[in-house]
N, C-alpha and C positions, 0 to 999 in steps of 0.2 A: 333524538329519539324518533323512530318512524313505526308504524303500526301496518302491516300485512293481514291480509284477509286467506286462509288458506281453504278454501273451501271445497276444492276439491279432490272424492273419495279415495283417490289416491294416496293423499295424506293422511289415512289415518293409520298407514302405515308405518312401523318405526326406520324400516332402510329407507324408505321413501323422503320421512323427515331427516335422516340422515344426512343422504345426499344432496336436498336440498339446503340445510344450514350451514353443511361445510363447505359443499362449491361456492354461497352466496359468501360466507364471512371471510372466503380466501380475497374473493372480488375484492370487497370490502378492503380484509387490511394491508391489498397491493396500492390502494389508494393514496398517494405521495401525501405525506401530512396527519394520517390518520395513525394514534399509538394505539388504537385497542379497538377490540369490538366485540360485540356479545348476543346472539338471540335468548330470549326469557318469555315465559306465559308472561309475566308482570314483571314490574318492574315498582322501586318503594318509593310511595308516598302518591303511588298512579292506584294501582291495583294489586292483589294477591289474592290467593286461597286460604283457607285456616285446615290442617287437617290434623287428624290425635295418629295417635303412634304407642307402638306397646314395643317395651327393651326384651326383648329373648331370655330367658333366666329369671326375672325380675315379678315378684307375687305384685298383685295391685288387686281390688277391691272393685274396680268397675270394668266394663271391655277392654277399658282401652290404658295403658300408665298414662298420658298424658299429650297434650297437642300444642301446637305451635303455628305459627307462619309458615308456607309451604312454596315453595317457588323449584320451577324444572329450568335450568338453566344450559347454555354452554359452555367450553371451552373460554376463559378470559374474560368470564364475568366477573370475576373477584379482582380485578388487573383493573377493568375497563370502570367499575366504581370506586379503584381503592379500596379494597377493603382488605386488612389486614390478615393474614393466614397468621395464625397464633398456633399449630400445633399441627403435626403430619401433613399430608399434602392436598391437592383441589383438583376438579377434573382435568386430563389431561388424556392422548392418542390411545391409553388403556382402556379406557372406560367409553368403549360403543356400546351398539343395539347388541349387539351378542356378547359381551363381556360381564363378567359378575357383576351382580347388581351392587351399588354402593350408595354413600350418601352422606353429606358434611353437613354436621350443623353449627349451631352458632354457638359464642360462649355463655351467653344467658343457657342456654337449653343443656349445657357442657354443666354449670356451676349448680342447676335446678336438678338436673337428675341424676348427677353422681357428686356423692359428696366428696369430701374431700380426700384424699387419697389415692381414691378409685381412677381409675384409667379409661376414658371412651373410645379412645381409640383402639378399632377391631373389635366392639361391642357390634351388637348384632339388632338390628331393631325393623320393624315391619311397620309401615305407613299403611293406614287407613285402620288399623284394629285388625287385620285380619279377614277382611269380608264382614264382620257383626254389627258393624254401621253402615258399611258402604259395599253391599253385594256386589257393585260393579269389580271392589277389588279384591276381591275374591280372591284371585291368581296372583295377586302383589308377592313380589317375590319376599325374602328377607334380604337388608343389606346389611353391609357392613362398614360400619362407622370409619370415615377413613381422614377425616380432617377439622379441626378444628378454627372457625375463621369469628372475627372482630361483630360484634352487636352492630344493626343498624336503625333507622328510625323507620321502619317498613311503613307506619299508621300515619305518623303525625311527629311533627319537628319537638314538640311539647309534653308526649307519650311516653314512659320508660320504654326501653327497647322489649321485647318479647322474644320468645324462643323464634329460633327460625330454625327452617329445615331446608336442603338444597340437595336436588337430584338430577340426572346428566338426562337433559329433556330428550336424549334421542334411546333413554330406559323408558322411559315413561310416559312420551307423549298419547293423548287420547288415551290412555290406559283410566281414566277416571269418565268417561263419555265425556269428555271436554267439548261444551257449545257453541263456547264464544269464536273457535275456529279461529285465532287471529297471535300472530307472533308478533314480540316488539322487538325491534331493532335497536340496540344501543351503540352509539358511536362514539368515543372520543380521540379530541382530535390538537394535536398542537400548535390548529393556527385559527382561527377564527373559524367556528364549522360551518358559519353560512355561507363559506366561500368554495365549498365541498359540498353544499348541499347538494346540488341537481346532479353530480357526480357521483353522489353514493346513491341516491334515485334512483339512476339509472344502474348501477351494478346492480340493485335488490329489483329494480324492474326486469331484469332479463329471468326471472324466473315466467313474466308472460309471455316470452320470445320462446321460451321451454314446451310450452303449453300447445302455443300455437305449432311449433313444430313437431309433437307429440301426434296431435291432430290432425292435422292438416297431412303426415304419413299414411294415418291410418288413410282416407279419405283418398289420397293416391292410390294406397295400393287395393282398396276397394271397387274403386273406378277401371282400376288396368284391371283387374278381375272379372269385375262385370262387362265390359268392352269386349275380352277375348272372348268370353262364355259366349256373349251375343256376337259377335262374327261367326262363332261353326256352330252356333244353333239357330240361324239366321232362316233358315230353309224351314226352321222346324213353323219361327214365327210367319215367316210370310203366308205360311198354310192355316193360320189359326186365326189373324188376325188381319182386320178390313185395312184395305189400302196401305198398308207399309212395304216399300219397293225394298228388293235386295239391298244392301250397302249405302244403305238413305242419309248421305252426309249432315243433313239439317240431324235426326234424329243421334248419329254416332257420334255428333260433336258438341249439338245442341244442349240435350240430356245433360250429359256428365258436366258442361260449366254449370248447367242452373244446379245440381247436387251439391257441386264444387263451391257454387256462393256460397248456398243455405247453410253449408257444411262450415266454413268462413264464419259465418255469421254466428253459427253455434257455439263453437269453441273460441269465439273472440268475445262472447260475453262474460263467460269463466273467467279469463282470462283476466279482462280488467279488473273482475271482481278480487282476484287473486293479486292484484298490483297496485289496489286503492290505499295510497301511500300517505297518511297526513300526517305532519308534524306532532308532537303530544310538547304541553306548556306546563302541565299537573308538577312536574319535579321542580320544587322551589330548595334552597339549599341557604343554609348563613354565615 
């Protein structure tokens, strides 16, 4: 498990996060040895959310019918911890940023809110209450119950399991002003995964190779802008401004590297910020 810093505004985009978890997790599971892989806001027995949730159709006596554990997951989360699919299906190449919104919950949450009989799947239920607890989600769409998957210990090895709830983090991300800016990496792997470490390192680090070269374009094509401007407005300056000779090579070469650092400099601290990679020990198992 490894932990990304995403900090910047670019990600609070959903295509944004998009293309960055898919490119990263393709890296990922090209990786000789690695069977599965997953990005998650949390991940159990580390971290989670708690959020309520109201069923479409369904009378209930407070805001909201009921809450659970909440986690935005991707593509072969449920593969990458085992966890069993008990009923319909798990996200998969349907379920993008622009795709109907859906949502799998767990069977505690399956057995608590429809009794027996009843069918959840293709049930219709809205995360957050609607906006009447959480203004931010306001605009939360309704999804539609599309799978049923296996109880897990999200809390504590010791806990009965709790309701969970799972959404395709590239519906959802930062749709709650999410703070912590930060995605976990899960990896499993068929052979010893510290022998793959600095290998998957590096595939999730080339998102600061992204960055940097995101940057460092702008910053080029900046520089060639301002260069041309200042050659055929070169006459205007000589006339306005003390001592600068026509086509002053100190100043048309000078200039633009010290820009060019600083400019370096700028989007290279992002950058790491964006690649601060540590190990996570929290997931103990028996």
């Amino acid at each position: 498990m490894m932990q990304t810093d995403l900090t910047e505004p670019r990600f609070n985009h959903l295509a944004a996060m998009e293309d960055v978890t898919r490119s990263t997790l393709d890296r990922v599971r090209a990786i000789p040895g690695v069977a599965a892989a997953t990005a998650t806001c949390c991940v159990p027995l580390h971290s989670g959310y708690g959020m309520v949730f109201n069923i479409i159709g369904r009378e209930h006596e407070r805001p909201f019918t009921g809450g659970g554990d909440f986690s935005m997951i991707t593509g072969e989360y449920f593969e990458t911890f085992e966890i069993p699919v008990l009923r319909g299906r798990v996200f998969d190449e349907r379920d993008r940023s622009n795709s109907p919104p859906v949502i799998v919950i767990s069977r505690e949450l399956a057995e608590r809110y429809w009794p027996e009989g009843e069918d959840p799947i293709g049930a219709q239920m809205l995360v957050g209450g609607g906006g009447a607890l959480y203004p931010e989600l306001a605009d939360e769409p309704v999804r539609e119950v599309i799978g049923i998957v296996d109880d897990v210990q999200a809390v504590s090895l010791s806990a009965p399991p709790r309701p969970g709830m799972y959404v395709p983090l590239e519906q959802y991300w930062r749709a709650a002003g999410q703070d912590e800016n930060t995605l976990e990496w899960v990896v499993r792997t068929n052979v010893d995964p510290m022998r793959l470490s600095a290998t998957i390192q590096d595939a999730i680090q080339s998102i600061r190779n992204m960055i940097l070269r995101q940057g460092l374009l702008l910053v080029a094509i900046g520089t060639v802008m301002g260069l041309v401007a200042a050659f055929f407005l070169e006459d205007l300056l000589v006339s306005v401004l003390f001592g600068v000779e026509p086509r002053d090579l100190v100043t048309f070469a000078g200039i633009p590297l010290i820009l060019i650092l600083v400019a370096l400099a700028a989007v290279s601290i992002p950058a790491y910020r964006a690649t601060r990679v540590d190990s996570l020990t929290a997931l103990r198992y028996e």
